[in-house]
N, C-alpha and C positions, 0 to 999 in steps of 0.2 A: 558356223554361226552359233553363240554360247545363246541357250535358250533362259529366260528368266534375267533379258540383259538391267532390268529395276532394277532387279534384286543382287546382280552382280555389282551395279554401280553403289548402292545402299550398301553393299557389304566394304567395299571398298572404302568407303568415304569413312565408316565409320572405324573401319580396322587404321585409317591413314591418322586420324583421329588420338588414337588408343596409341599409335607407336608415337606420336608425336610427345604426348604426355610423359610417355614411359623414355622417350629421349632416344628410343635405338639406335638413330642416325649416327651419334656422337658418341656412345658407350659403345656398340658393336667393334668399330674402328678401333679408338682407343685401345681396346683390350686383344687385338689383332694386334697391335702392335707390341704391347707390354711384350706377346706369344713370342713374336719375331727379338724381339730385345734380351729379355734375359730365360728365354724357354717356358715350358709350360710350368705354375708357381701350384700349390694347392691353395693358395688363397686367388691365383687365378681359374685354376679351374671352377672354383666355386662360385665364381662370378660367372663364368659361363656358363652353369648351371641356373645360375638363377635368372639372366638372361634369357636360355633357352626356354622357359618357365612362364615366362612372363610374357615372350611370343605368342605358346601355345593358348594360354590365357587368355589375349585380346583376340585369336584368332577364333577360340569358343567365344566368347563374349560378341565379337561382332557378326558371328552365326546365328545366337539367340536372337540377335535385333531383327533379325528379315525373316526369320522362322514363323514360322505360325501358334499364333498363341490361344491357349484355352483350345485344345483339341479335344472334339469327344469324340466316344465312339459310340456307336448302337450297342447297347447289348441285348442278349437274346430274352427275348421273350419270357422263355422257364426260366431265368437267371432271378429277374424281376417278379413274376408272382409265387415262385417259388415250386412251381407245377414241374412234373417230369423230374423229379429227384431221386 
């Protein structure tokens, strides 16, 4: 059982979101195919690059959305009045 299943559906939803926009569905294939047709090009590779990019991108971005925001922490005590220095 995936603990935190909100937060896995929210991640989801919003990463399903992000790829839609960015079109992966249709560009991924595509350029899998170009690969298959005339080899790997350097202006294909650079698609793949940016591609892979932009993955990792929505897959940060839809991390930040369920993460927790404005995190403090306690600090210590001497940090704060400046005592024990």
């Amino acid at each position: 059982m995936i603990a935190h299943t909100d937060k896995t559906k929210k991640f989801l939803k919003r990463l399903n979101e992000l790829a839609e926009k960015k079109n992966f569905k249709i560009r991924a294939p595509n350029l899998a195919k170009e690969f298959e047709k005339y080899g790997i090009t350097d202006l294909d590779l650079k698609r793949f690059q940016t591609i892979d990019t932009e993955i990792i991108d929505c897959i940060l971005c839809a991390t930040k959305t369920i993460t927790r925001k404005n995190c403090v922490y306690q600090k210590p005590h001497a940090l704060l009045t400046g005592s024990g220095l």
